[in-house]
Predicted model as a PDB file, atoms N, CA, C, CB and O in Angstrom, pLDDT in the B-factor column:
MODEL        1                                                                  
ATOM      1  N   UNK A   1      56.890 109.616 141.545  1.00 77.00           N  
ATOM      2  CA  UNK A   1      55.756 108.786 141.886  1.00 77.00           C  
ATOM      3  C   UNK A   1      54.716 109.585 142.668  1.00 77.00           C  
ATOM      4  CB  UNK A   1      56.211 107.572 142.688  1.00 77.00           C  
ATOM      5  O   UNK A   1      53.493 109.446 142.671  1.00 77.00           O  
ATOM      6  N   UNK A   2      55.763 110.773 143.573  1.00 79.00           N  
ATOM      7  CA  UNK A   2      54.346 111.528 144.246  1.00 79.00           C  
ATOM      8  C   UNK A   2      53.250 112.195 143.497  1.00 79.00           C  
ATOM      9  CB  UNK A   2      54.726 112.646 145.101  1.00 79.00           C  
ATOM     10  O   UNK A   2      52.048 112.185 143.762  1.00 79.00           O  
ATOM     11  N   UNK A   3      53.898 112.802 142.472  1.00 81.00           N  
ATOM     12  CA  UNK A   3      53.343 113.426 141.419  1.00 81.00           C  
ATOM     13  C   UNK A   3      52.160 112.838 140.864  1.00 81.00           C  
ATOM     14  CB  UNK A   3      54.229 113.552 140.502  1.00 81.00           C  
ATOM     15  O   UNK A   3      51.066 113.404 140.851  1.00 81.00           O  
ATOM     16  N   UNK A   4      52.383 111.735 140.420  1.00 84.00           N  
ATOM     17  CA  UNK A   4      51.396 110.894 139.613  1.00 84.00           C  
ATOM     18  C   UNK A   4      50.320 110.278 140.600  1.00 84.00           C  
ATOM     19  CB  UNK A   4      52.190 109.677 138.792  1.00 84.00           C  
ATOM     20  O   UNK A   4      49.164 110.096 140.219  1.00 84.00           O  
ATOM     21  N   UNK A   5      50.751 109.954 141.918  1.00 89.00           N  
ATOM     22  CA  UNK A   5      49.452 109.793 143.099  1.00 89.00           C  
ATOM     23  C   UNK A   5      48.824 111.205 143.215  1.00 89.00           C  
ATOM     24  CB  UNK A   5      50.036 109.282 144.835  1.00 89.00           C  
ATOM     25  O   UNK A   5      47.687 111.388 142.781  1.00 89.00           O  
ATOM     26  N   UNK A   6      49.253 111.812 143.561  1.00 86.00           N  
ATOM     27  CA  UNK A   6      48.631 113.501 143.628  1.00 86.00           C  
ATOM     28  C   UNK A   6      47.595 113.664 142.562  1.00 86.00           C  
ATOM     29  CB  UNK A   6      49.894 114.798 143.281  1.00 86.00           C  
ATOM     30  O   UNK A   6      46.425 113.933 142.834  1.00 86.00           O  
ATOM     31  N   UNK A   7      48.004 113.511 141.445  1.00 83.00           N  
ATOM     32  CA  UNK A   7      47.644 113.701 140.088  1.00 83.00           C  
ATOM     33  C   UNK A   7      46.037 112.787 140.184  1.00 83.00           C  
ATOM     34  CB  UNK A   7      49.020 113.011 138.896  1.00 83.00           C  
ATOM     35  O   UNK A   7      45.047 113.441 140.512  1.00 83.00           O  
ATOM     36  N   UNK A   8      45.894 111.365 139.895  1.00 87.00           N  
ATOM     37  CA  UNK A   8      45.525 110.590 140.141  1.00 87.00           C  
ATOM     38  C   UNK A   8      44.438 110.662 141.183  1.00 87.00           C  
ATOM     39  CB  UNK A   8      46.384 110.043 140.224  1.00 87.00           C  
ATOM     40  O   UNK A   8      43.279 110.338 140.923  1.00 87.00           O  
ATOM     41  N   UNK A   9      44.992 111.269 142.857  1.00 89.00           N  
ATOM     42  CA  UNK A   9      43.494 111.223 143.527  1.00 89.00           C  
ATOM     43  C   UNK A   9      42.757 112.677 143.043  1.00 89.00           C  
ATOM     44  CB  UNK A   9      43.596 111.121 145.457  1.00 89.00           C  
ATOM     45  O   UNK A   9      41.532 112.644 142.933  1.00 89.00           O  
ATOM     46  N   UNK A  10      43.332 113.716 142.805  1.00 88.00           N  
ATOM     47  CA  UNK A  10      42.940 115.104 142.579  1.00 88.00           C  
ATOM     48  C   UNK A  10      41.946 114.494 141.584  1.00 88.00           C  
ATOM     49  CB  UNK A  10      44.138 116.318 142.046  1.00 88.00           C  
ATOM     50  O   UNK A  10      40.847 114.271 142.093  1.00 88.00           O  
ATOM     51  N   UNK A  11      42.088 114.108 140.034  1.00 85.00           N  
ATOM     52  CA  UNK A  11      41.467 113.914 139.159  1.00 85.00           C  
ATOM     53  C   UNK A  11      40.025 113.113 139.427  1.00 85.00           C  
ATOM     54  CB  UNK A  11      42.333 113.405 138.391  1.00 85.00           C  
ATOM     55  O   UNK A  11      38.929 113.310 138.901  1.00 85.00           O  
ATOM     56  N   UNK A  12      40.530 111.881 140.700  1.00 85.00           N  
ATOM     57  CA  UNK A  12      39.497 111.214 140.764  1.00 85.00           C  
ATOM     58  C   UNK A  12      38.200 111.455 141.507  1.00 85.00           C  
ATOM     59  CB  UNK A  12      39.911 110.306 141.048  1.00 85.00           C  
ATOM     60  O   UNK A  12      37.078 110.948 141.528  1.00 85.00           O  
ATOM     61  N   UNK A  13      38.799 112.393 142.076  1.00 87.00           N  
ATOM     62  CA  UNK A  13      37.919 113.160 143.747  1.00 87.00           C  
ATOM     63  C   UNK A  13      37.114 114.069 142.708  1.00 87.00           C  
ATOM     64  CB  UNK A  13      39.203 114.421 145.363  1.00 87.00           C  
ATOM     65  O   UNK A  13      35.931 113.797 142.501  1.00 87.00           O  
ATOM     66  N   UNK A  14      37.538 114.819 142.248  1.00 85.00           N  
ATOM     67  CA  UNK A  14      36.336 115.642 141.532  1.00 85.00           C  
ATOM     68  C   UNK A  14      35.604 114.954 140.295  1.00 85.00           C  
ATOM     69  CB  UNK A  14      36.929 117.042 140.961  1.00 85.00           C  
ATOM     70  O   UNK A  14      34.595 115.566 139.944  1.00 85.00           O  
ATOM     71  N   UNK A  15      35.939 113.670 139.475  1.00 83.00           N  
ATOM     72  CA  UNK A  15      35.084 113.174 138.791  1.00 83.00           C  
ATOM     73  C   UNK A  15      34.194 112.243 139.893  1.00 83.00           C  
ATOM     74  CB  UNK A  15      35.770 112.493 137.599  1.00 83.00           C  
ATOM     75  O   UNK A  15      33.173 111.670 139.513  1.00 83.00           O  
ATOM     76  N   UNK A  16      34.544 112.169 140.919  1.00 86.00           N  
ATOM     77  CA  UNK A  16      33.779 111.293 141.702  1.00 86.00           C  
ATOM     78  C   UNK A  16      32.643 112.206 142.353  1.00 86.00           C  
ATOM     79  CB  UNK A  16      34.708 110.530 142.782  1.00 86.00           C  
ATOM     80  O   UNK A  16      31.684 111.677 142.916  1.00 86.00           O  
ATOM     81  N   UNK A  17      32.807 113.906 142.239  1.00 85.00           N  
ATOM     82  CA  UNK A  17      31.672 114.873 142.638  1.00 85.00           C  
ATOM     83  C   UNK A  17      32.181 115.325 144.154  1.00 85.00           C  
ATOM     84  CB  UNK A  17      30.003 114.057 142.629  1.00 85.00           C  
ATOM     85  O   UNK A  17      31.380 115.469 145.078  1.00 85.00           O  
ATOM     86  N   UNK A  18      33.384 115.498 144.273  1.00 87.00           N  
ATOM     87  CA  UNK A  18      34.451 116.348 145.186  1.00 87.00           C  
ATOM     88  C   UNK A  18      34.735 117.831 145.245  1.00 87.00           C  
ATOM     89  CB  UNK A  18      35.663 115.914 144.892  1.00 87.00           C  
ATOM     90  O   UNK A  18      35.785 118.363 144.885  1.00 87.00           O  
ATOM     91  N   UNK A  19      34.092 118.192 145.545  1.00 89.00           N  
ATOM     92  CA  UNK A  19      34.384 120.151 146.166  1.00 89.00           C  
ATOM     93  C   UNK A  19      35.865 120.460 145.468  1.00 89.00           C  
ATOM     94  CB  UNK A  19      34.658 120.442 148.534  1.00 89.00           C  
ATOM     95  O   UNK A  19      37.015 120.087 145.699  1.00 89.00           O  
ATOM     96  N   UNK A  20      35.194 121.394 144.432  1.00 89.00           N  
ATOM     97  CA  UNK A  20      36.692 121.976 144.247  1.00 89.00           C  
ATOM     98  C   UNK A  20      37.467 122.510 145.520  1.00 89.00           C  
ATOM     99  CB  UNK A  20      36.635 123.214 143.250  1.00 89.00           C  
ATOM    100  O   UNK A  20      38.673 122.313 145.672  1.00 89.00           O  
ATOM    101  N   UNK A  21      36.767 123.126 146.323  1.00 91.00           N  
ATOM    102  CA  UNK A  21      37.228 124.029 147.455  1.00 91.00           C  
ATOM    103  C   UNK A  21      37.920 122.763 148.714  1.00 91.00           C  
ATOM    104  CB  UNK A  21      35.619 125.109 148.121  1.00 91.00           C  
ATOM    105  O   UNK A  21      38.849 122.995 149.488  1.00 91.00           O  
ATOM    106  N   UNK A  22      37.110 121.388 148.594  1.00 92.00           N  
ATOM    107  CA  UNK A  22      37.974 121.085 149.625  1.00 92.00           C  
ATOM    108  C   UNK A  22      39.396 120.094 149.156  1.00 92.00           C  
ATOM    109  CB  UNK A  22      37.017 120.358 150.712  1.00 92.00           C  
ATOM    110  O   UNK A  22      40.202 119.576 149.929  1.00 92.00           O  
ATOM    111  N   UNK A  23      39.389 120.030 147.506  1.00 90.00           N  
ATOM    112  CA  UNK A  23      40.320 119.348 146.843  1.00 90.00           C  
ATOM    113  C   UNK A  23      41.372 120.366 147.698  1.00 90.00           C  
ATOM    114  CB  UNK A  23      40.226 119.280 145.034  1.00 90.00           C  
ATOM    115  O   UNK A  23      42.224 120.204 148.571  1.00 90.00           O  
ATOM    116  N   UNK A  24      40.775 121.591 146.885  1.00 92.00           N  
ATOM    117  CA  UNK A  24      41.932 122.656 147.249  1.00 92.00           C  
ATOM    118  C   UNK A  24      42.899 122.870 148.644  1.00 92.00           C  
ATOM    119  CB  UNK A  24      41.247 123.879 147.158  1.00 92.00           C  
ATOM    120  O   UNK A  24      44.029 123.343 148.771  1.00 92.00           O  
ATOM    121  N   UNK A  25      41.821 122.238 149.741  1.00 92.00           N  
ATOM    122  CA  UNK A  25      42.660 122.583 150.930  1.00 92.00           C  
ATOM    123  C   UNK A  25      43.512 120.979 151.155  1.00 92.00           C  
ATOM    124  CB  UNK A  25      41.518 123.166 152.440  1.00 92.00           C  
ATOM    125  O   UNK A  25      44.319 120.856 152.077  1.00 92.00           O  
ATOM    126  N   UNK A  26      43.188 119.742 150.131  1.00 91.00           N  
ATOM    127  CA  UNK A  26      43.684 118.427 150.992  1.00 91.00           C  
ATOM    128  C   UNK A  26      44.956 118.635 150.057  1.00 91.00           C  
ATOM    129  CB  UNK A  26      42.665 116.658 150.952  1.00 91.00           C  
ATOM    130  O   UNK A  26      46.063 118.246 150.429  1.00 91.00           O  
ATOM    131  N   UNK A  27      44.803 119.128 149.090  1.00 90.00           N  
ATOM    132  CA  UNK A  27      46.028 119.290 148.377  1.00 90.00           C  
ATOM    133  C   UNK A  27      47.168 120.473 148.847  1.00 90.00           C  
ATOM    134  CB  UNK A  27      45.571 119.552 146.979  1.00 90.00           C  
ATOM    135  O   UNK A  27      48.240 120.677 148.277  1.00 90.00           O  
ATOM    136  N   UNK A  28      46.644 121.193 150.037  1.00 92.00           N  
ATOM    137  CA  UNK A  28      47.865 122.213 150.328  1.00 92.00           C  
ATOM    138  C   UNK A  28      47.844 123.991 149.288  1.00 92.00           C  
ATOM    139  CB  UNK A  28      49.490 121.095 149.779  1.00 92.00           C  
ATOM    140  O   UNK A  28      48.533 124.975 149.560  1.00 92.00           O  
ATOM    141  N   UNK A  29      46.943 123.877 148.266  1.00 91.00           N  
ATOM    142  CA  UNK A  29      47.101 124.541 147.053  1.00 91.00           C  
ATOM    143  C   UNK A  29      46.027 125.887 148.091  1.00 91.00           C  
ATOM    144  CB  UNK A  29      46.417 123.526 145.264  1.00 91.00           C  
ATOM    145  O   UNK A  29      45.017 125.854 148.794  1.00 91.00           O  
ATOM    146  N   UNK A  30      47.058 126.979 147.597  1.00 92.00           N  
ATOM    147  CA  UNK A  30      47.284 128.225 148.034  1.00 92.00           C  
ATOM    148  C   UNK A  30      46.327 129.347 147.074  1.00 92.00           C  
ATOM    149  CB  UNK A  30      48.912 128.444 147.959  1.00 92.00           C  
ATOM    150  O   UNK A  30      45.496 130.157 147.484  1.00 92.00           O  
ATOM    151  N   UNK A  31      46.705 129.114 145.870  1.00 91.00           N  
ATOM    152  CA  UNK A  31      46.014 129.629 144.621  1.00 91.00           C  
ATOM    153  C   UNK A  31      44.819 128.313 144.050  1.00 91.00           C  
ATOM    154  CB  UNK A  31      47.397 129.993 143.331  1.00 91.00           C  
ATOM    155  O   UNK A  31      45.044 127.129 143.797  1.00 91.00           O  
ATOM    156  N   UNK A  32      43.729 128.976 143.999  1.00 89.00           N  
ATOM    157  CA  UNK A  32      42.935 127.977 143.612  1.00 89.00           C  
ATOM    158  C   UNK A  32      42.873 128.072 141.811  1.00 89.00           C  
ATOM    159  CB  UNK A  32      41.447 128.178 144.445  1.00 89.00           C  
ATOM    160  O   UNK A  32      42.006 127.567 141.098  1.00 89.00           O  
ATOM    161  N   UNK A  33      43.878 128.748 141.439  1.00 90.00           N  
ATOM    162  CA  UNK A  33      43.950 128.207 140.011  1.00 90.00           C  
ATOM    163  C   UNK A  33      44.968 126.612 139.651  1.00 90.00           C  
ATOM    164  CB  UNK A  33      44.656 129.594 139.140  1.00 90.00           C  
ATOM    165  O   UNK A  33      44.720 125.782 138.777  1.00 90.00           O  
ATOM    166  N   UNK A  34      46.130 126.596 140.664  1.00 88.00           N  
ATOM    167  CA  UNK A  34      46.524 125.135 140.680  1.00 88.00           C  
ATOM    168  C   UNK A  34      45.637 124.056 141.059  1.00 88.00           C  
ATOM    169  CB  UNK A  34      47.539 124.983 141.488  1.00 88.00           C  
ATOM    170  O   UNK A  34      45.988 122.884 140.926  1.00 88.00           O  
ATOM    171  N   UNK A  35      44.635 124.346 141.470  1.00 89.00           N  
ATOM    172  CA  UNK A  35      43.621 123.147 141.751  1.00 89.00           C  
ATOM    173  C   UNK A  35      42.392 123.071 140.543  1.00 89.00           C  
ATOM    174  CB  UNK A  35      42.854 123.423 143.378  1.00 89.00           C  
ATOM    175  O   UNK A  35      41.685 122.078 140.368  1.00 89.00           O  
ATOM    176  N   UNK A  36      42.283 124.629 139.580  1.00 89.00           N  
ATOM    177  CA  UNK A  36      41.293 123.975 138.601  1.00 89.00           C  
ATOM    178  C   UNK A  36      42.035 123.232 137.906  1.00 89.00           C  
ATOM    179  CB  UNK A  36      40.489 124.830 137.709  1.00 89.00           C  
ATOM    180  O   UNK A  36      41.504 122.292 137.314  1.00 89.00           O  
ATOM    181  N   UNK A  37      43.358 123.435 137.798  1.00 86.00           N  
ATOM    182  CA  UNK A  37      44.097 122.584 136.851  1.00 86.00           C  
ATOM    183  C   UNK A  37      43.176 120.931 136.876  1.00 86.00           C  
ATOM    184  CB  UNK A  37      45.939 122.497 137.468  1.00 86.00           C  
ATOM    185  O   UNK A  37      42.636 120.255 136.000  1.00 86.00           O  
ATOM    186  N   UNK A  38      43.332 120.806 138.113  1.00 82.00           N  
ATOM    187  CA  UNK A  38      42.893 119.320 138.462  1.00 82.00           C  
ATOM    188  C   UNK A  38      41.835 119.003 137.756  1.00 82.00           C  
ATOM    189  CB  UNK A  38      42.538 119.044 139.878  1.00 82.00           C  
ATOM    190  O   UNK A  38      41.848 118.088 136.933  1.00 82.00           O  
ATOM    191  N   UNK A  39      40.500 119.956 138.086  1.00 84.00           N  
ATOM    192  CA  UNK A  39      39.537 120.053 137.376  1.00 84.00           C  
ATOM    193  C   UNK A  39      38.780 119.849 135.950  1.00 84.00           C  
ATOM    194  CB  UNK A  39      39.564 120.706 137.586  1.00 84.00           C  
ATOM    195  O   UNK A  39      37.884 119.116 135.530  1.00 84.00           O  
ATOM    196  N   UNK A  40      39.691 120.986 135.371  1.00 85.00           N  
ATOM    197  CA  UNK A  40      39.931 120.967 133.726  1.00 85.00           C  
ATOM    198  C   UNK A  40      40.500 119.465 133.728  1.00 85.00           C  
ATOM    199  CB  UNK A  40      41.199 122.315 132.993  1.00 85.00           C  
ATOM    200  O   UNK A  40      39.474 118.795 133.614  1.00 85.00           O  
ATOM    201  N   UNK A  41      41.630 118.541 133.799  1.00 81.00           N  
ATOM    202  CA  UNK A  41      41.881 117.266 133.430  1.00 81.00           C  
ATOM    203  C   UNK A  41      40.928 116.059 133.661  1.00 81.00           C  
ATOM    204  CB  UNK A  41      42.970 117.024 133.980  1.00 81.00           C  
ATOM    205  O   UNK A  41      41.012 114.975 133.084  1.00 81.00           O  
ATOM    206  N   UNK A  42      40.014 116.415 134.589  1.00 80.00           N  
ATOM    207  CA  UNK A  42      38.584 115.541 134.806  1.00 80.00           C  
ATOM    208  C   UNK A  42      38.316 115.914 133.806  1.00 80.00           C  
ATOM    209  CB  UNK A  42      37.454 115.710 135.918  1.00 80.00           C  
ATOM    210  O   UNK A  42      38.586 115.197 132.843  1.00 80.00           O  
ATOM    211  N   UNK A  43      37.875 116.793 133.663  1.00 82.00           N  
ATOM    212  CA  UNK A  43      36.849 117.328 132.761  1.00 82.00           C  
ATOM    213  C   UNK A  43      37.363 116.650 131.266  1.00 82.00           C  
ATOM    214  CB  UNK A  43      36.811 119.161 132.812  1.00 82.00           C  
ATOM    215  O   UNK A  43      36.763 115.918 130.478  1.00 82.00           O  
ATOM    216  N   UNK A  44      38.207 117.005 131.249  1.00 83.00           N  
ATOM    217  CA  UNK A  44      38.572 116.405 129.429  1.00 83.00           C  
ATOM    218  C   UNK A  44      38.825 114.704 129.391  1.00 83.00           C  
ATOM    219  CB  UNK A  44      40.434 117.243 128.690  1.00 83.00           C  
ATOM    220  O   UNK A  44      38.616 114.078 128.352  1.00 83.00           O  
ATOM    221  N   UNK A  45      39.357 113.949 130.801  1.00 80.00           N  
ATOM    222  CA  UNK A  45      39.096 112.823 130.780  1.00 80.00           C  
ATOM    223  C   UNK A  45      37.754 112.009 130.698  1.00 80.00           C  
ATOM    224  CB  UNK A  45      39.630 112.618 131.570  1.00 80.00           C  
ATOM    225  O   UNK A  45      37.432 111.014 130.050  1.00 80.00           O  
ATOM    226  N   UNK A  46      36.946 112.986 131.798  1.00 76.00           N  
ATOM    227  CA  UNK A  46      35.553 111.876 131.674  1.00 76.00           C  
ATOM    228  C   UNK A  46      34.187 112.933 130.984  1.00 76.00           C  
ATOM    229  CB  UNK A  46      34.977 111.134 133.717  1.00 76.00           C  
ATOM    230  O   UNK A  46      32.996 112.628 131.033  1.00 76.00           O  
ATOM    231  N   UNK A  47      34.655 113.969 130.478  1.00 75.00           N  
ATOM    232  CA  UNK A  47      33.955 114.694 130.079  1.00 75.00           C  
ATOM    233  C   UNK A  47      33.104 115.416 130.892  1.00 75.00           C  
ATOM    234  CB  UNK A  47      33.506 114.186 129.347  1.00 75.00           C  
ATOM    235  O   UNK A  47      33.443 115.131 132.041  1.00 75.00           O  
ATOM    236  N   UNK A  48      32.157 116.218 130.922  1.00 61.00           N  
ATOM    237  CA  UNK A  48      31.536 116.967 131.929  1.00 61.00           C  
ATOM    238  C   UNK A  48      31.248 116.340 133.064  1.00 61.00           C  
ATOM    239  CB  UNK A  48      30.476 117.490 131.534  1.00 61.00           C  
ATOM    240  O   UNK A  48      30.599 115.307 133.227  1.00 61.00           O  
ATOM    241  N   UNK A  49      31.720 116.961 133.760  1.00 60.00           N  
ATOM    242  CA  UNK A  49      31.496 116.070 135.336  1.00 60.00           C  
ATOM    243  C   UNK A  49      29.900 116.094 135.622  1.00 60.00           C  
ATOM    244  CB  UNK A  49      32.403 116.980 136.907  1.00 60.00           C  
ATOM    245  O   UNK A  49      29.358 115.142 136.183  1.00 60.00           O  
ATOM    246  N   UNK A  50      29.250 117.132 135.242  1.00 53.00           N  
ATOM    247  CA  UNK A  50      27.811 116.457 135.685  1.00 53.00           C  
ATOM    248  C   UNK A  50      26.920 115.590 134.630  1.00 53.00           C  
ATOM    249  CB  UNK A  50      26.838 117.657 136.131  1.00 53.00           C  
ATOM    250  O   UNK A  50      25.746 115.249 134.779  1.00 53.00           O  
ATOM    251  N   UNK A  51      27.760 115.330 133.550  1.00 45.00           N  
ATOM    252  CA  UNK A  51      27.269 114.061 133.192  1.00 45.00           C  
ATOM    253  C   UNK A  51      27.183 112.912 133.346  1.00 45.00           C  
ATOM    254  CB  UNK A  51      27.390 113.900 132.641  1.00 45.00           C  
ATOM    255  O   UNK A  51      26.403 112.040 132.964  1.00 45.00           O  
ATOM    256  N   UNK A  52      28.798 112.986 134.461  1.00 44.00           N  
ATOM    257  CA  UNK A  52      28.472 111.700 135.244  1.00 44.00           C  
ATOM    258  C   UNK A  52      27.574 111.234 136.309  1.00 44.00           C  
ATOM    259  CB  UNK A  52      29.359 111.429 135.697  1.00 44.00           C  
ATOM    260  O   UNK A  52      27.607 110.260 137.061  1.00 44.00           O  
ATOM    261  N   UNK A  53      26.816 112.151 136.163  1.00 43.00           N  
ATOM    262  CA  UNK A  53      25.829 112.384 137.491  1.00 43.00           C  
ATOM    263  C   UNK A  53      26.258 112.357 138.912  1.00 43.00           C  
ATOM    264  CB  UNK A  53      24.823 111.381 137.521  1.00 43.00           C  
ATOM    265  O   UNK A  53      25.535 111.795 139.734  1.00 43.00           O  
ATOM    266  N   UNK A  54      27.090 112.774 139.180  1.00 44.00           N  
ATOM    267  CA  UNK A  54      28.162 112.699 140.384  1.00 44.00           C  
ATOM    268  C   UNK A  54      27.912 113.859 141.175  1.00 44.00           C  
ATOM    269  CB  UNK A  54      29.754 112.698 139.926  1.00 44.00           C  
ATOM    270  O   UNK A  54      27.382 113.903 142.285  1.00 44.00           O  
ATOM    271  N   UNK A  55      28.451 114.995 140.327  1.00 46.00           N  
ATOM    272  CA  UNK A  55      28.315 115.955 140.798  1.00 46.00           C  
ATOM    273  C   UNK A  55      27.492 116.512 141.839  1.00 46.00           C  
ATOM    274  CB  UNK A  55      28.253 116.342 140.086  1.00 46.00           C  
ATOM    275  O   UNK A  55      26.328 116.850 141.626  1.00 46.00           O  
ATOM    276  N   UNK A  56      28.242 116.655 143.331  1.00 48.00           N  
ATOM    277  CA  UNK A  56      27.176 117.492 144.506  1.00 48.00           C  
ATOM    278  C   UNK A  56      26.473 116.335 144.837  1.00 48.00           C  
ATOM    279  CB  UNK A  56      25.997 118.870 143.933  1.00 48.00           C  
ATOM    280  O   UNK A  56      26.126 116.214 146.012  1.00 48.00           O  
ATOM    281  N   UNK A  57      26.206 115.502 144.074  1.00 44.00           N  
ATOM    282  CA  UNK A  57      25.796 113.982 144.844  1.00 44.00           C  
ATOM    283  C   UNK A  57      25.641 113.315 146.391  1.00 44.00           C  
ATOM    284  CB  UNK A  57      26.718 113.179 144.424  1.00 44.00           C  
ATOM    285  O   UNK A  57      26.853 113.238 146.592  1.00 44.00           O  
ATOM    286  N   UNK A  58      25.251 112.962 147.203  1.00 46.00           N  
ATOM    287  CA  UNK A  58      25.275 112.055 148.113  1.00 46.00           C  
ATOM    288  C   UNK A  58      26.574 110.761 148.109  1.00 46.00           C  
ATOM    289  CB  UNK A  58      23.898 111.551 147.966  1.00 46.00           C  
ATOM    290  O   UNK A  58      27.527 110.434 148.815  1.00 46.00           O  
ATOM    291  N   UNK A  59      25.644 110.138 146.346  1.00 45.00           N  
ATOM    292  CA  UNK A  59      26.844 109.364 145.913  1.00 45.00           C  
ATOM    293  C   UNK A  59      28.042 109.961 145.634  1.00 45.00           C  
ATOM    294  CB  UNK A  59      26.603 108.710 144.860  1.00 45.00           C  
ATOM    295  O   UNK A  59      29.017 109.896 146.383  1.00 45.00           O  
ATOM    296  N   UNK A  60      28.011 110.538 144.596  1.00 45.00           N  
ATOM    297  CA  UNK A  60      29.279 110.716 144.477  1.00 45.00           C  
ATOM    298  C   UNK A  60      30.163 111.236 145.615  1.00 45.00           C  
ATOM    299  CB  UNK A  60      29.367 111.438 143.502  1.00 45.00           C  
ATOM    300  O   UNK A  60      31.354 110.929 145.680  1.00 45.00           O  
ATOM    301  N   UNK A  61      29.566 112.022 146.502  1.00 44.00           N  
ATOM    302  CA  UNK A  61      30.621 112.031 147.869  1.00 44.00           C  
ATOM    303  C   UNK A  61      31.049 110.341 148.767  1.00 44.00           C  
ATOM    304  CB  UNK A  61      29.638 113.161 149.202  1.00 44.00           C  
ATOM    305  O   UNK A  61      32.063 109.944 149.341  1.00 44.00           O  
ATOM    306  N   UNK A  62      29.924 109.833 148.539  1.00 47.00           N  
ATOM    307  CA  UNK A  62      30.435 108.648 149.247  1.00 47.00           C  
ATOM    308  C   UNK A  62      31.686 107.894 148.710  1.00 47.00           C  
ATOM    309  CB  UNK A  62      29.367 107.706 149.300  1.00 47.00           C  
ATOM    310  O   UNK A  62      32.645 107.444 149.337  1.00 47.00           O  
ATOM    311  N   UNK A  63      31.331 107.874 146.963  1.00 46.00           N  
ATOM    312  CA  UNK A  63      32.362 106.979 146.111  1.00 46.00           C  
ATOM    313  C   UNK A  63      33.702 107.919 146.721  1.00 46.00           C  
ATOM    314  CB  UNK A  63      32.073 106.995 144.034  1.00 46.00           C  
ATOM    315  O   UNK A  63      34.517 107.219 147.322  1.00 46.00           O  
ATOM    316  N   UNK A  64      33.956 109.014 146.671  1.00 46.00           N  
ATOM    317  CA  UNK A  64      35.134 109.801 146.687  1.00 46.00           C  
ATOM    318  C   UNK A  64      35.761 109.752 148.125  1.00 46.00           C  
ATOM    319  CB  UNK A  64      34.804 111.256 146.240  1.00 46.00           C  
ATOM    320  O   UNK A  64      36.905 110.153 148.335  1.00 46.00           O  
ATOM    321  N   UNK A  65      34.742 109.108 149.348  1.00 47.00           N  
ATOM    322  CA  UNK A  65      35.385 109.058 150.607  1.00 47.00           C  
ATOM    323  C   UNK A  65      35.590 107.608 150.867  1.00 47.00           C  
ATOM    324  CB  UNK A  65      34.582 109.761 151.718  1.00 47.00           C  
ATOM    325  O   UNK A  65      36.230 107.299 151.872  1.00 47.00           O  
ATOM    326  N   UNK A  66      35.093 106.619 150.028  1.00 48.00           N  
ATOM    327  CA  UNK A  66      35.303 104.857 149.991  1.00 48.00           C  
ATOM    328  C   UNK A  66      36.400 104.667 148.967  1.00 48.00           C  
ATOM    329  CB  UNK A  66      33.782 103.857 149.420  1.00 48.00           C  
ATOM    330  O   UNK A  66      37.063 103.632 148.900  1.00 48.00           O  
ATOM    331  N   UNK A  67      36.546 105.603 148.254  1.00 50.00           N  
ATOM    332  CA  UNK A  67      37.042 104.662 146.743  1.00 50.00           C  
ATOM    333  C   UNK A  67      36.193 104.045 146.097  1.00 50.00           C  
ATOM    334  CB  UNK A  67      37.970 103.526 146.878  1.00 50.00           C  
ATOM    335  O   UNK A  67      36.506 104.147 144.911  1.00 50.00           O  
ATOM    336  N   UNK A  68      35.188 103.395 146.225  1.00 48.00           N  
ATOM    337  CA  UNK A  68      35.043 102.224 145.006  1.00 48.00           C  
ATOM    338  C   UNK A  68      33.889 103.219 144.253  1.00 48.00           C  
ATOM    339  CB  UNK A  68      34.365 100.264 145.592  1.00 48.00           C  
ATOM    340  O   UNK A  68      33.304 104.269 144.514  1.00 48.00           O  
ATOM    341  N   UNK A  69      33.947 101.919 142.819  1.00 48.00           N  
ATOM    342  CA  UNK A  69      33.629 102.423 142.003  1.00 48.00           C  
ATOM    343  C   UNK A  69      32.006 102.308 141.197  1.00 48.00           C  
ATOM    344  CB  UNK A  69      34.619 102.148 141.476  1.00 48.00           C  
ATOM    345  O   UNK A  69      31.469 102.761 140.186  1.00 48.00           O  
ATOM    346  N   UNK A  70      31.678 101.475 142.260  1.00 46.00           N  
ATOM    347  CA  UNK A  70      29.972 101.519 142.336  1.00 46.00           C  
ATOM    348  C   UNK A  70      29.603 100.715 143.368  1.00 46.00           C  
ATOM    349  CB  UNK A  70      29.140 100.968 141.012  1.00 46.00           C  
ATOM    350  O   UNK A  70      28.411 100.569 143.641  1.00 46.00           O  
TER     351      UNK A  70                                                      
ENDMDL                                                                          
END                                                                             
């Protein structure tokens, strides 16, 4: 179950326009190639992250430190 929460906020934090770099440190991840992992699975779920217009955002940092989804 930890797995799949891990999984789950990683994915959502960077489609929500979340710092790879600070995914990297809330997740513990040492090598920042286990954290593009995270990345790449946004990416193929919601498709380019700056198409969601998220990216580096104001918003999208807010959505990623509230949760919600508009």
């Amino acid at each position: 179950m930890y797995a799949s929460m891990k999984h789950t906020f990683a994915t959502n934090a960077i489609a929500a326009g979340g710092a790879e770099s600070d995914l990297k440190a809330y997740l513990g991840h040492k090598d920042a190639k286990s954290t593009r992992w995270y990345v790449l699975t946004a990416q193929q779920r919601y498709g380019s992250i700056q198409s969601l217009g998220l990216a580096g955002s104001k918003k999208g940092a807010d959505r990623a430190q509230t949760g919600s989804s508009g």
